[in-house]
N, C-alpha and C positions, 0 to 999 in steps of 0.2 A: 431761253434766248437762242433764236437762229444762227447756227456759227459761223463764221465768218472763213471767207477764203486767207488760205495759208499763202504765206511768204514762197513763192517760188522753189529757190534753191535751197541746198541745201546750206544751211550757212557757217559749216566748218570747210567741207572741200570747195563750196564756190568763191567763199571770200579770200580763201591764201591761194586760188589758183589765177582771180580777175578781181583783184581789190576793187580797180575804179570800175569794173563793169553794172550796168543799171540792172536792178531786180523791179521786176514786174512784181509790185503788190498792191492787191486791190483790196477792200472793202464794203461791206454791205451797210447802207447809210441808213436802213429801215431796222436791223440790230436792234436789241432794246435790251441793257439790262433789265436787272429784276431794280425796278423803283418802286422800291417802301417807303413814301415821302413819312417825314418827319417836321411837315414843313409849322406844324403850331406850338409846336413844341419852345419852353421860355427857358432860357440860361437859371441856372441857382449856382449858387458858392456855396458848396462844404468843402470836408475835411474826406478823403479817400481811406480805405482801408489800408491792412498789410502791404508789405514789399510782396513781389513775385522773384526770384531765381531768375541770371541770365540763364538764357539758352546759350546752346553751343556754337546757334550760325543764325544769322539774321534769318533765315526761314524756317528755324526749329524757338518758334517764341511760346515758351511758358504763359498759361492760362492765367486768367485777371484773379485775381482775387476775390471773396463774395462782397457784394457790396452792401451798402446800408440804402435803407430803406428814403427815398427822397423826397421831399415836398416840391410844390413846382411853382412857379411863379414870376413873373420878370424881374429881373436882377441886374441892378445898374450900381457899378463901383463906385464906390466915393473916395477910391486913394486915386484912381486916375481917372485923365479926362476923356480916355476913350472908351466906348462901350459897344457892343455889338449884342447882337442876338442870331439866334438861329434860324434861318431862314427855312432852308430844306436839305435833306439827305438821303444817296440812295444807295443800294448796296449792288454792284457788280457780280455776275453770276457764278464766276470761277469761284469763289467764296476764299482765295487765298489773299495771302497777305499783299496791303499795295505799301510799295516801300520809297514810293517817289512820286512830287507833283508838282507841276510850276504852269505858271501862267504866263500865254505869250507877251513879254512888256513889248516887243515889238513893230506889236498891230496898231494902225492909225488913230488920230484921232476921232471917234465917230462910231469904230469898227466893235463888233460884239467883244466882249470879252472870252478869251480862249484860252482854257487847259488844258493841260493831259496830266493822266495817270498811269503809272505802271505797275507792274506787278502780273506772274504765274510768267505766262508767254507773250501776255498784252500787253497793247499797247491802245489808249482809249484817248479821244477827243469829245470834248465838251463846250459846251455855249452858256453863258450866264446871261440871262434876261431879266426882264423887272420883273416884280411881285414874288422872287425866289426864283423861278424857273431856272433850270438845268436841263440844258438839251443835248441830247448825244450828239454829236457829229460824224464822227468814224473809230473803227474800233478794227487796231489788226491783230492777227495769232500768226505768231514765230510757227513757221514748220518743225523746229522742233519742240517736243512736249513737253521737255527735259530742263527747255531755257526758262530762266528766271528773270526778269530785268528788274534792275537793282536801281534806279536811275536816267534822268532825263535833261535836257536842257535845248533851249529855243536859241534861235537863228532865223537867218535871214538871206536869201540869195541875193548876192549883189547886182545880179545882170537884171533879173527879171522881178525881185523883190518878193519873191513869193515866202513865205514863212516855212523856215524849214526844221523839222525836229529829230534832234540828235538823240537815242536810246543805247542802252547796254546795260549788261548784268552778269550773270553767273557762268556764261560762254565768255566771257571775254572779249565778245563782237562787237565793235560801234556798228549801227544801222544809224544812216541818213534818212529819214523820210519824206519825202512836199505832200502836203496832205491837200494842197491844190491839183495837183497830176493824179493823186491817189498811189503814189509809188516810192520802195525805197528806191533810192537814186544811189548811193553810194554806201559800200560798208568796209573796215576796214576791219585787218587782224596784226597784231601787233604783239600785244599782250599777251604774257604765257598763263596766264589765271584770271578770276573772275573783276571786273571793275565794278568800280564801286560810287564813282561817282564823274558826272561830267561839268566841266565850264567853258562856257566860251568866253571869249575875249571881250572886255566890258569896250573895245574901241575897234578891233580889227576884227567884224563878224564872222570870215573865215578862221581864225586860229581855235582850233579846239583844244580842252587839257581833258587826261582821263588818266584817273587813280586807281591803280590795281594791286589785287589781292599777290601779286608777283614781285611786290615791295617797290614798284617804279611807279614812277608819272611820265606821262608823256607828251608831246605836244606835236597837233598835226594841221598840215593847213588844207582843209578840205576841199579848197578850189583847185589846186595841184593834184591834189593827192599825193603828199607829200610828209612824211616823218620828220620834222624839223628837230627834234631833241627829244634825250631818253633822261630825265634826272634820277639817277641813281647810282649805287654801286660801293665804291669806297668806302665816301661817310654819310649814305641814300640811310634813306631806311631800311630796318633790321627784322623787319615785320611788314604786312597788312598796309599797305596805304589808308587811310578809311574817308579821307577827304582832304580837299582844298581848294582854294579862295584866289583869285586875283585881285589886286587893291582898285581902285578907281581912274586911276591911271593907265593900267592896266602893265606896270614895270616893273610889280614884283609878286612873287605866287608864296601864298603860307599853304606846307602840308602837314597834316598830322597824321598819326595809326596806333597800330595794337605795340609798338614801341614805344608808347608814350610819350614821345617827342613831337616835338615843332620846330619845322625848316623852312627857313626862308630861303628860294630859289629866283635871284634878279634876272630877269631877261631886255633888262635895257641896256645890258653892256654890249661891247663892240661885236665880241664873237656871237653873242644872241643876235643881236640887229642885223647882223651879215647874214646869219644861218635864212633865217625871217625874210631878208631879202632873195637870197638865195633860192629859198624857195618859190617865191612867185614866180623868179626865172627859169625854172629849168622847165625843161618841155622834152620829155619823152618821148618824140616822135623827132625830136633832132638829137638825141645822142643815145649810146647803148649804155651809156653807163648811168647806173641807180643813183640815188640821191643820195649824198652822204649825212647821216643824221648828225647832230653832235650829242655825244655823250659826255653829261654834265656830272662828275663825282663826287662835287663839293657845291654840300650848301652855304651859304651867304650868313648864316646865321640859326645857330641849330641850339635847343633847350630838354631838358627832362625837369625843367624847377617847376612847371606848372602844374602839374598832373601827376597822378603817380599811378593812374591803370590805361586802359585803351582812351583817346581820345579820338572822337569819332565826328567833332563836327568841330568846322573854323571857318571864321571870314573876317572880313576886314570890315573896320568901323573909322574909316579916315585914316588917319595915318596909325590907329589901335585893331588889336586883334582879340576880336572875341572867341575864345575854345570851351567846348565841353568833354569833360570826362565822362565814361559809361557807367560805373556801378562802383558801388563801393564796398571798401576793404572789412573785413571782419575785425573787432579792436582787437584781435590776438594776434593783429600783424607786429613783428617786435622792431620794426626798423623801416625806415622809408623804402620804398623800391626803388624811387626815381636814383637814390644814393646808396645803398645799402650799408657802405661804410659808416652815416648815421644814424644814429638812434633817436628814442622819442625821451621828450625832455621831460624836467620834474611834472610838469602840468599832465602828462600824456598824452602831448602834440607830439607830431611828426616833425622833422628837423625841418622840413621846408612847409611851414606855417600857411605859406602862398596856399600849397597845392588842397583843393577841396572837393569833395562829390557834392551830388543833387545840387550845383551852381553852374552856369554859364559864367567864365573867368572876365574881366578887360583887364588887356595887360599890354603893355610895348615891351620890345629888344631893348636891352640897354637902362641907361638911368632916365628919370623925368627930364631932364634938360638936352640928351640926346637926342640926335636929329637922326633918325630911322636911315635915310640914305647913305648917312657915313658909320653905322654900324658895321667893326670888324666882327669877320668869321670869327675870333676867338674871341669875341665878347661873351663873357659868362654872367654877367647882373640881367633882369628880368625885373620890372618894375608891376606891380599888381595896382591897379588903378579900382579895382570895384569888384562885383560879382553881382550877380542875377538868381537866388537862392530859387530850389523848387522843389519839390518833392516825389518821392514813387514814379522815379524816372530810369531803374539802373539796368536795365537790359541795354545791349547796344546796338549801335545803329540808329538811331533815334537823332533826328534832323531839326535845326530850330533856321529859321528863316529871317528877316527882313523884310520891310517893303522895297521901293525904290527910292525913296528918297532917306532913306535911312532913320525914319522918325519912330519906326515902330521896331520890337522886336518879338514874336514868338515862338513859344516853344509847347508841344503835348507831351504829355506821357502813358506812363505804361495801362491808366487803368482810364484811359479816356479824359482829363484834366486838360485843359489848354489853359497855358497863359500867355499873356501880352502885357510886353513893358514899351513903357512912354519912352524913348530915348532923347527927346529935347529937354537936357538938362545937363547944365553945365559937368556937374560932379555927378559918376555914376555911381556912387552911391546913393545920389537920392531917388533915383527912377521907382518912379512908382508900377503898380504891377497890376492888374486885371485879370482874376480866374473866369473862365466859362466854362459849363457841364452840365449836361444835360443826363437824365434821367437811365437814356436808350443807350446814350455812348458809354460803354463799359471798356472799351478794347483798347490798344495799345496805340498811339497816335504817332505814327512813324514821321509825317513831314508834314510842315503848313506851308503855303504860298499868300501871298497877298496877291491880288492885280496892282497894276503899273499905276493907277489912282488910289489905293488904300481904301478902296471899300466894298472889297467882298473880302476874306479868308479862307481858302480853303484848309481842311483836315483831311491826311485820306488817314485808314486804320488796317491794322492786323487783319480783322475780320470782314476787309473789303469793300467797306462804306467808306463815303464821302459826307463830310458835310459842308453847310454852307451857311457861312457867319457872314450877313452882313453890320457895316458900321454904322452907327444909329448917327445922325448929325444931330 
């Protein structure tokens, strides 16, 4: 592959010396990864081999295990109503791990479907077409060689509408990019350590959040350029942010991390609303004085019942919060961690029965009959409503998705497994579930995306491939 011109500046001294200043980055649209289509390839359902050992950092990931020998054949679930099959897949040339992938929900209707991927120093754009087709679009390289990006999330410019895409990773940089102008447009530096994940605001396109390896979140609004609030500190996390979720509403943020905790952080109270306004007003070019962030030290509601190792993914599910755990514990652990003052009872459960590995949790703050918005800070009950069982998943960092309308859920794992559950069901314990696997995909399935209509899937992986599920009607 032809490589692609670099990011202008430097992006440790230019972003803390000109935050809001524009970088010149361009791209080469002729680029090609390496495309090793995969496109005839049929879905089977087995069983995977051995667990693999986490690694020590989401880019030091342990080798798959050997695998078994597969038959091949089209494969359509009969516990759920959805099915997909594999369309095509192609493998990006850096050959390192892509650890993030979303699809723009904010393009028209009409408009192609649009991804990106990230991972090593790139950053990559893609086109979904009929008959499988995956077409590159544009593909940038960080000037430096060292950056890793961890992470991605879509937007939108208010004035001109152009699609814009938010990146970060292992620098701790947010980069803005318009992949309409070809350029980053904005980047910020805030963060004292690597971020780990981005969200935007499900209602006001400009408010960005980003989760950092510095135990903080933050929230910025990228039309100002402005720090609107730092969550953390007091009673912040204690560790690793590793992720979080803003609800539908878009008035309350769940985070989780290598703390094993879950906080909910409200931003529809008066001092949020104010800061948020605040921000849109100030204009630096009428006063010398910086923006004042607010620093928030207390969350709204904070848990260790659910989990008892790193929890590395959450989002909201209505007014419920789905999390997952990373890896799980050796039975020679003699006492829970989330408690430690408890022990394991005559069965050889852990005291808090809730907490589980290889499951994605639903659970609400509070008891079944509580109403989330009046949930106090010292509310201690945690209600477990379901779980989502899956297997040879326990490396972390490992991402499970949604569509947009909330109907679907998935997740991959470590040795190339993808599933998908039906979420239109009352009780989440009945959801039924859908494996896909193909023969090629052996590697470790770090995040899926759906598009904004539910019928493509993407998987990116460890080893740099992409695939493409589409949904059978």
């Amino acid at each position: 592959m032809r490589e692609n011109k670099n990011m202008s500046e430097s992006p440790s001294r230019a972003a803390k010396e000109a935050p809001a200043k524009k970088q010149k980055l361009s791209s080469d649209e002729n680029s090609n990864p390496d495309l090793s289509g995969d496109e005839n390839d049929d879905a089977v359902s087995v069983e995977s081999g051995n667990n693999a050992e986490r690694p020590d950092t989401p880019t030091n990931t342990a080798n798959a295990p050997g695998r078994k020998s597969w038959g091949k054949g089209k494969w359509k679930s009969k516990k759920c109503r959805y099915s997909f099959k594999c369309v095509n897949s192609l493998r990006e040339d850096h050959g390192q791990p892509l650890f993030g992938v979303q699809f723009n929900w904010h393009s028209k209707e009409g408009d192609p479907l649009v991804f990106a991927t990230v991972g090593s120093n790139r950053v990559t754009l893609y086109e979904c077409h009929s008959q499988g087709e995956i077409r590159l679009l544009q593909s940038y390289v960080d000037a430096d060689a060292e950056e890793n990006f961890y992470t991605c999330a879509w937007t939108y410019d208010t004035n001109t509408s152009h699609p814009l895409l938010a990146v970060a990773g292992s620098r701790g940089i947010i980069r803005v990019i318009n992949h309409v102008s070809m350029q980053c447009i904005k980047h910020y530096v805030g963060h004292g350590n690597a971020i780990n994940e981005l969200k935007f605001h499900p209602r006001d396109p400009n408010l960005l959040l980003s989760v950092s390896k510095d135990h903080a979140l933050r929230l910025w609004n990228i039309q100002t350029d402005t720090l609107v609030a730092i969550f953390g500190g007091v009673e912040g996390h204690r560790d690793e942010v590793l992720s979080a979720d803003f609800d539908l509403l878009g008035e309350k943020i769940m985070s989780c991390g290598m703390d094993h905790s879950l906080k909910l952080w409200r931003i529809n109270s008066e001092r949020m609303q104010r800061a948020i306004r605040g921000s849109y007003e100030y204009n630096p070019s009428k006063t010398n004085r910086p923006f004042v962030s607010q620093k928030i030290h207390f969350p709204d509601f904070s848990t260790r019942d659910i989990h008892r190792n790193y929890v590395d993914c959450v989002r909201w599910l209505g007014d419920l919060i789905l999390s997952k755990v990373s890896e799980r514990l050796t039975d020679s652990e003699p006492h829970c961690p989330c408690c430690p003052e408890r022990w394991r009872d005559p069965e050889g459960r852990f005291c808090c029965v809730q907490s589980c590995e290889n499951a994605i949790v639903c659970w609400k703050p509070g008891k079944m009959e509580d109403d989330i918005d009046h949930i106090k800070a010292n509310e201690s009950n945690v209600t477990i409503l379901g779980r989502f069982d899956y297997s040879q998943c326990d490396i972390w960092y490992m991402r499970f998705s949604m569509d947009f309308w909330q109907k679907m859920l998935a997740l991959g794992n470590q040795v190339g497994k993808l599933y998908v559950w039906d979420l239109e069901v009352e009780d989440p314990h009945k959801a039924k579930c859908t494996t896909l696997t193909l023969p090629k995909c052996t590697s470790a399935i770090r995040q899926t995306s759906f598009s904004r209509d539910s019928s493509i899937l993407i998987a990116v992986c460890d080893d740099a491939s992409i695939w493409r599920w589409d949904r059978q009607r």
